[in-house]
C-alpha positions in Angstrom: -22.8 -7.9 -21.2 -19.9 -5.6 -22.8 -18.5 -2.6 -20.8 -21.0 -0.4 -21.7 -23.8 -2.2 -20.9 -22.1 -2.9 -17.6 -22.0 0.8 -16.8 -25.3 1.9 -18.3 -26.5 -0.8 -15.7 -24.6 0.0 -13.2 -26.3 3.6 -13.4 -29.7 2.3 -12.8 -28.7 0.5 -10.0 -27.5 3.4 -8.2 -30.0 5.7 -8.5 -29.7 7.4 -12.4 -27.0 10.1 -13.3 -28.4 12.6 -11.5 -27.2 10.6 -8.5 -23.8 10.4 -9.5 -21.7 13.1 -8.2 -18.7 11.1 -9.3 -17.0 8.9 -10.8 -13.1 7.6 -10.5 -11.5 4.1 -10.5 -8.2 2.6 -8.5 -6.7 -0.7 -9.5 -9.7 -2.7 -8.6 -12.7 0.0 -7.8 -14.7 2.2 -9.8 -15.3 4.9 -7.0 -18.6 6.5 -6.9 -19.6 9.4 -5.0 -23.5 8.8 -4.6 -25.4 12.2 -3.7 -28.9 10.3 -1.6 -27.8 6.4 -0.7 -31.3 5.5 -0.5 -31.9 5.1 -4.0 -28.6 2.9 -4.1 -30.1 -0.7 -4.5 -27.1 -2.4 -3.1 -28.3 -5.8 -3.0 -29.0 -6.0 -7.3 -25.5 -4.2 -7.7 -24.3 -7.4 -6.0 -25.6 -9.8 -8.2 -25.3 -7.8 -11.5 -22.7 -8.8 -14.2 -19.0 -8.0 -13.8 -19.5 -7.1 -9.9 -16.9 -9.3 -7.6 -18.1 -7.2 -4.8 -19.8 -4.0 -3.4 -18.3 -1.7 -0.2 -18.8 1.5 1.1 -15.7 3.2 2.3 -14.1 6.5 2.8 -17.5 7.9 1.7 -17.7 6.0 -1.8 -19.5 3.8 -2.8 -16.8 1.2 -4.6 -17.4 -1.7 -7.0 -14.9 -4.5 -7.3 -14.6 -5.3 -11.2 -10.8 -6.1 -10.9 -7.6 -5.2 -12.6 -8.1 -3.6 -16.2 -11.7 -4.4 -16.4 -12.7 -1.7 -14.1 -10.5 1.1 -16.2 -12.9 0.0 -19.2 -15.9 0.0 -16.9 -15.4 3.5 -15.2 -14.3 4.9 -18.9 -17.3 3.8 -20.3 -19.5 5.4 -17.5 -17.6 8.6 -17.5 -18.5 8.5 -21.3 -22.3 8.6 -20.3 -22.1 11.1 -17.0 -20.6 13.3 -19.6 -19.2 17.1 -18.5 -22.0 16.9 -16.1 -19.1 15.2 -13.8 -16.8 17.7 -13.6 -19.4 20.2 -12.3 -20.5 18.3 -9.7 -17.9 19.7 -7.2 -20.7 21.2 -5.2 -22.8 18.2 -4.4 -19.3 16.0 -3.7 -18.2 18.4 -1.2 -21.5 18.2 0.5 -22.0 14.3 0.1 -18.5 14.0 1.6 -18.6 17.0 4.5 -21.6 14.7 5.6 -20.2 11.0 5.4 -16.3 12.2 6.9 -18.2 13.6 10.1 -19.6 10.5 10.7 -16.5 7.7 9.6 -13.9 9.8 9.4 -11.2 9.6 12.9 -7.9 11.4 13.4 -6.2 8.1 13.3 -7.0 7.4 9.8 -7.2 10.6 8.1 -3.2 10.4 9.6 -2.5 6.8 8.0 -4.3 7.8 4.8 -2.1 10.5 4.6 1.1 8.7 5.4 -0.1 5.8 2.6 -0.8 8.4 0.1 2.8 10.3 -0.1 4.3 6.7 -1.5 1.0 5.9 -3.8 2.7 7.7 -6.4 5.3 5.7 -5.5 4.1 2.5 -6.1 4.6 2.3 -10.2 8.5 3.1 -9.5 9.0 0.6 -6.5 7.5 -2.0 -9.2 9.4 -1.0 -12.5 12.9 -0.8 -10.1 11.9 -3.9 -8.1 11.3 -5.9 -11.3 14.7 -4.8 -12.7 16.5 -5.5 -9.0 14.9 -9.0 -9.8 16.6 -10.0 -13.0 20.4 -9.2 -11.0 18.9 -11.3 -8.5 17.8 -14.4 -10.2 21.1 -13.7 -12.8 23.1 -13.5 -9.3 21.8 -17.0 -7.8 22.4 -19.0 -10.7 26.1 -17.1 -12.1 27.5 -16.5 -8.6 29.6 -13.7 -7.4 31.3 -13.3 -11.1 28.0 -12.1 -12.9 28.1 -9.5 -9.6 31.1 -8.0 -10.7 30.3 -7.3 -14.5 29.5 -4.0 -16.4 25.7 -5.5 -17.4 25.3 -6.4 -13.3 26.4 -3.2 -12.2 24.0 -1.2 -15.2 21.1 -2.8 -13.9 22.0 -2.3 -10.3 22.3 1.4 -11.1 18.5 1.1 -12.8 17.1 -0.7 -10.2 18.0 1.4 -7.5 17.0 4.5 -8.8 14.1 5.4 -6.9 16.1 4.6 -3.6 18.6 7.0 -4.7 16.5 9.7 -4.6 13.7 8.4 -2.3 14.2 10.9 0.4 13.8 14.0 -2.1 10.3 11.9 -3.3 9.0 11.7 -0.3 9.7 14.8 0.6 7.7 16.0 -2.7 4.7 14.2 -1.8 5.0 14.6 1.7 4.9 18.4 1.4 1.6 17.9 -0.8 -0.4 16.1 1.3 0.5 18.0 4.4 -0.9 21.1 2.6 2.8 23.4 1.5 2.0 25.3 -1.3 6.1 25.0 -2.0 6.0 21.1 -2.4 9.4 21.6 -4.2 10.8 22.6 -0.2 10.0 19.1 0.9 12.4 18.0 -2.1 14.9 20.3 -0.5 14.8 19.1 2.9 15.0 15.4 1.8 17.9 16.4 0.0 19.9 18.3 2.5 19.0 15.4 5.0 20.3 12.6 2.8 23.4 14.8 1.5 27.0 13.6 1.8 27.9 16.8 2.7 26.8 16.1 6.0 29.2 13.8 7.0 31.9 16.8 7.2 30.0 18.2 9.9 30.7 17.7 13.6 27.9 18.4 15.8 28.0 17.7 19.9 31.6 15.8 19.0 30.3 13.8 16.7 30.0 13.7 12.5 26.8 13.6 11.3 25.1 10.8 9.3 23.9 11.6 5.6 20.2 9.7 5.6 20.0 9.0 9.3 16.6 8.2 10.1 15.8 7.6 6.4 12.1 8.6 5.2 11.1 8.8 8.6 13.5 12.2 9.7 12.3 13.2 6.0 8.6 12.8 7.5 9.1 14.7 10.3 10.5 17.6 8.9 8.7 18.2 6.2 6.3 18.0 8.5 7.4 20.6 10.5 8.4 22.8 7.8 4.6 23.2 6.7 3.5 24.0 9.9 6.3 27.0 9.9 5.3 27.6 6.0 1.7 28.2 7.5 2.3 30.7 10.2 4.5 32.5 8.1 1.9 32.7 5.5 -0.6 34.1 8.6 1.8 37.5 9.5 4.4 38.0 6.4 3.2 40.8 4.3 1.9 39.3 1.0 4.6 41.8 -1.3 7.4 40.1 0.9 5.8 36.9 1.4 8.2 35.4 -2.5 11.1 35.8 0.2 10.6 35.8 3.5 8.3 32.2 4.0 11.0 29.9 2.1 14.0 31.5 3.9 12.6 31.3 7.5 10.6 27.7 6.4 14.0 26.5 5.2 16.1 27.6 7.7 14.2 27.0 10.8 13.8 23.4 8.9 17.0 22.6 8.3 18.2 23.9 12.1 15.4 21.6 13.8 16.0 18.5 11.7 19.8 18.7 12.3 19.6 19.4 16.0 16.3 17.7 16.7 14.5 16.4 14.2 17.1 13.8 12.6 18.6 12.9 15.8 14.4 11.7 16.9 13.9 10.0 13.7 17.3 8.3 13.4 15.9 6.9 17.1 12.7 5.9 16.0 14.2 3.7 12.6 16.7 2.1 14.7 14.3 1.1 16.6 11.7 -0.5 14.6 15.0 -2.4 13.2 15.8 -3.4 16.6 12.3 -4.7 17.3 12.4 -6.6 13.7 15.7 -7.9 14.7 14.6 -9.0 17.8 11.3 -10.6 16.8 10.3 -11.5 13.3 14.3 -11.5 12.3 15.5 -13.0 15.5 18.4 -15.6 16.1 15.7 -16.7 18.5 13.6 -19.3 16.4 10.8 -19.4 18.8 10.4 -15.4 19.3 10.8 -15.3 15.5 8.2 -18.0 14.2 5.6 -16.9 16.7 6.3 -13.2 15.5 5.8 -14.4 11.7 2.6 -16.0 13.1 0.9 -13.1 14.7 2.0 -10.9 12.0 1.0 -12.7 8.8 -2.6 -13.3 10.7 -3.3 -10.1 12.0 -2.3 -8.3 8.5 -5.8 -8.5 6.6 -7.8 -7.0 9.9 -4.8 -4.1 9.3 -6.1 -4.2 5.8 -9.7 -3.9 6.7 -9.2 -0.7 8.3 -7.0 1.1 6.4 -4.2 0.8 9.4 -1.9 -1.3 6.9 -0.8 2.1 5.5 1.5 2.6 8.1 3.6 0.1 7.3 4.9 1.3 3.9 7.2 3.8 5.3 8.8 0.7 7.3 9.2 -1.5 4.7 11.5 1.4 2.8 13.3 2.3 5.3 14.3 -1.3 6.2 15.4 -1.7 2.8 17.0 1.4 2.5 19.2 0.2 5.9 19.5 -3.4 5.7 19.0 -4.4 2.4 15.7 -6.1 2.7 12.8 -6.4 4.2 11.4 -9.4 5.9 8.0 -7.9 7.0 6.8 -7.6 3.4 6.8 -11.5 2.8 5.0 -12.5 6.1 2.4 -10.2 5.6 2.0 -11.3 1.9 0.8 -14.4 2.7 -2.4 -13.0 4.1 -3.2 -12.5 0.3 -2.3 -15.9 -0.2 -4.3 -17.7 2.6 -6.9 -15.7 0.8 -6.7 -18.0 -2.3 -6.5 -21.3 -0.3 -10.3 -20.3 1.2 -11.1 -19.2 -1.9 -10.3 -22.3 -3.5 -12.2 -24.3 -0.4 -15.1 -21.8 -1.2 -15.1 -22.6 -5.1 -15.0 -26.5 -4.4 -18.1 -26.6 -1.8 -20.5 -24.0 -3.0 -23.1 -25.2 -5.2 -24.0 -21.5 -5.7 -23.2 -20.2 -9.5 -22.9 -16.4 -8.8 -20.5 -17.3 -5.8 -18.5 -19.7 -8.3 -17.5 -17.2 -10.8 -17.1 -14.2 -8.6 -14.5 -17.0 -7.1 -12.9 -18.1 -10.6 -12.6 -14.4 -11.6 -10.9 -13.3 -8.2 -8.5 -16.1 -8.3 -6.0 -15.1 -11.3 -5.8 -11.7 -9.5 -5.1 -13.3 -6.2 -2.2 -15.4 -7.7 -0.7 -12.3 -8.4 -1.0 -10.7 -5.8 -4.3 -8.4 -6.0 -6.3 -9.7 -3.2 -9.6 -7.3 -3.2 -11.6 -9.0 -5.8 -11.7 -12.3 -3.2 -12.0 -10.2 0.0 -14.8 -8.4 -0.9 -16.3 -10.5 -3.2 -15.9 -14.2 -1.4 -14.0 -14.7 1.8 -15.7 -10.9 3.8 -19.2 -11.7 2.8 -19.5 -15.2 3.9 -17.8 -14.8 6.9 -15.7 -17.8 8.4 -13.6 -18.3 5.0 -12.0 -14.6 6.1 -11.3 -16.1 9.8 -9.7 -19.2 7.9 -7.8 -17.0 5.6 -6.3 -15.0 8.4 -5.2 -18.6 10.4 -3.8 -19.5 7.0 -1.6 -16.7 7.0 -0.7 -17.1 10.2 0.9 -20.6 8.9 2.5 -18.8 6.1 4.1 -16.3 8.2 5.4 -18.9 10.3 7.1 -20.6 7.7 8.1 -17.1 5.8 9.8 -16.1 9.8 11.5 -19.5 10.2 13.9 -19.4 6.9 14.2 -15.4 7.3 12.5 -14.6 3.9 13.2 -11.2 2.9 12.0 -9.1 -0.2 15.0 -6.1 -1.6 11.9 -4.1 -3.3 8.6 -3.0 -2.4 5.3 -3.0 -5.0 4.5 -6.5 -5.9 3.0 -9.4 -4.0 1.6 -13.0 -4.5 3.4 -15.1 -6.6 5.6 -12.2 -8.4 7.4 -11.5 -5.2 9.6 -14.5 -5.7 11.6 -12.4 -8.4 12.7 -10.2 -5.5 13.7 -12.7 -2.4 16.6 -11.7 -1.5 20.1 -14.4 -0.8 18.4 -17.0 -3.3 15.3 -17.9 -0.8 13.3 -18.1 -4.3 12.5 -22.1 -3.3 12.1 -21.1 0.2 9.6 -18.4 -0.3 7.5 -20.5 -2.7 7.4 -23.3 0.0 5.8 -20.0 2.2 3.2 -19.7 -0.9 2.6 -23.1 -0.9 1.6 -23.1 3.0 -0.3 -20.1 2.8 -2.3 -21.6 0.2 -2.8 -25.0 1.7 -3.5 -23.3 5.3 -6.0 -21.4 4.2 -7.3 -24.4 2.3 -7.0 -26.4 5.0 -8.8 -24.2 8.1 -11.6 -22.6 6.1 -12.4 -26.4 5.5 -12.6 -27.4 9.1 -14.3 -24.3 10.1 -16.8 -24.4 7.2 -19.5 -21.7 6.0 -22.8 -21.1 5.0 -23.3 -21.4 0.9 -25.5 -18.9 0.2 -28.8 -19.5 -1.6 -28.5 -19.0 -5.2 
């Protein structure tokens, strides 16, 4: 079937276009927002064409098709919902008023929010991290003398771009998604909090540290700063509202995070480095490898409900301090283990719907895109998921033991190697190559039930 023919499908499945309030697409979804799910026929959307797997979440219904085939999928549907689309505001509002009451907690709304402020992010972390990699591999195979050139030191500049500024873009986004109608303030805050001006300031007998706390103060106070934007907006007169809500939002801001507000955040960073240090980074082999393990096999349960969004922030902010991070590699194995079961699945099922859903997840899942097998293999059958998870606990292991760490954030899978830091390239693959194999390995031994064609 071509793309079209996919989406006109697709249509019937769920009900016509009149039950289509919306339609959007991530990486690996095309997000629908379904007005009456009981003319959805879940079951047929399943087994049609193109489909690697079906969820509802967040109050969408979401079709796997995978990287770039589900842009071409969703355009092609938008081409037949037509204008209708945009004017179906009313009915979205209403479909997800319903569904947020009933799935929606605090917890998650929170970590949704936290994940979002770096999605816009993610395309610079992955054009800077890929440049970072090309000093790195240049570094490990010319030595300290490539380090020191005019080319090393260009690309350096390139690739750390986005950590430059990083506290002035999260505090951008930040202010966004915690509702400031001055966004730009957050940019401000950032700024003065990362500023080397501050280091000329003494405060309680000490100099202050320019970026203590990293993205974390930047957080807070933004954070803080919308909740003073808001009340001023609630008793400032509206003719002096141009000059009174930035200059008390700004300078009650800029008062707390100095005083308070920096001081609390620089505690809570050092800390999460201290508890990395001390576990998954410890001198302590033991603490370390069983740290990796518990880590690496608890990550895709994290994943499953949405809680692995909290975690961005920390990888920054440990490679923003330290250089690296060494979470980021444990936890990518879970996406690995994922295509060792996959593999096991592929090679036992005698089911032909199961086998290509399986062959089309698995170039993704090399790279590092793990939803097409999640939803579409390991989730559904069951036990492959549990042996995926064991698997990764293997892979963290073995990640924790040699001390793997990644110097950029925004690819996984196999394209992370081009950003191991101290020439663990070697190293890390050996981590692949045990994720793959354990997950291999356990979803073998614990089996599963091939579904009937």
């Amino acid at each position: 079937m071509s793309n079209q023919e996919i989406a006109k499908n697709l249509i019937q499945l769920v009900g016509g276009k009149e039950n289509i309030a919306s339609a959007q697409n991530c990486m690996t979804r095309c997000r629908l927002e379904i007005i009456d799910y009981s003319k959805v026929d879940m079951e047929e959307i399943k087994k049609s064409e193109g489909a690697l797997g079906v969820v509802k979440a967040q109050g969408q219904l979401q079709v796997i098709y995978g990287p770039g085939k589900v842009n071409k999928i969703t355009d092609e549907l938008n081409k037949i919902l037509g204008k209708r689309v945009a004017l179906g505001e009313d009915a979205v509002r209403e479909t997800k008023a319903k569904l947020q009451e009933k799935n929606d907690t605090k917890l998650k709304n929170a970590l949704k929010k936290i994940g979002s402020i770096f999605i816009p992010l993610i395309p610079l972390f992955v054009s800077c991290g890929l440049v970072l990699a090309v000093n790195n591999i240049a570094g490990v195979y010319f030595g300290d003398v490539y380090k020191t050139t005019t080319m090393a030191q260009i690309i350096s500049l390139v690739g750390n771009g986005v950590f430059a500024i990083l506290s002035v873009l999260v505090g951008v986004n930040a202010a966004k998604e915690f509702g400031s109608q001055m966004p730009m303030m957050g940019g401000v805050l950032g700024g003065i909090l990362s500023s080397p001006a501050l280091a000329d300031i003494t405060l309680f007998g000490g100099k202050l540290t320019p970026g203590r706390g990293g993205i974390i103060s930047v957080i807070l106070v933004v954070l803080l700063a919308c909740f003073i934007e808001k009340m001023c907006k609630k008793v400032v007169p509206d003719v002096l509202d141009l000059f009174i809500t930035p200059l008390v939002t700004l300078t009650l801001s800029v008062l707390a995070a100095l005083f308070i507000l920096q001081p609390v955040g620089g505690f809570i960073s050092d800390s999460i480095g201290i508890i990395v240090a001390q576990t998954v980074a410890s001198d302590n082999m033991i603490v370390s490898v069983v740290s990796g393990t518990i880590s690496g096999a608890l990550f895709l349960p994290l994943v499953m409900t949405g809680m692995h969004q909290a975690l961005t922030p920390i990888h920054a902010d440990l490679i923003a301090t330290v250089g690296s991070t060494v979470l980021l590699p444990i936890l990518a194995t879970a996406g690995m283990a994922q295509v060792g079961a996959t593999i096991a699945v592929l090679k036992k099922t005698k089911n032909e719907r199961l086998k290509k859903t399986a062959k089309n997840g698995l170039i993704p899942g090399f790279l590092g895109i793990g939803e097409p097998l999640i939803y579409g293999v390991t989730l559904p059958l069951g036990k492959p998921f549990v042996g995926a998870c064991l698997g990764a606990g293997v892979g963290g292991a073995v990640m924790a033991f040699f001390k793997v760490g990644a110097v950029a954030l925004g690819v996984s899978g196999l394209p992370l190697a081009l950003l191991i830091a101290d020439g663990k390239m070697l190293v890390f693959l050996v981590g692949v190559l045990a994720s793959y194999v354990a997950g291999y390995f356990f979803t073998t031994m614990i089996g599963f039930e091939d579904p009937i064609e």
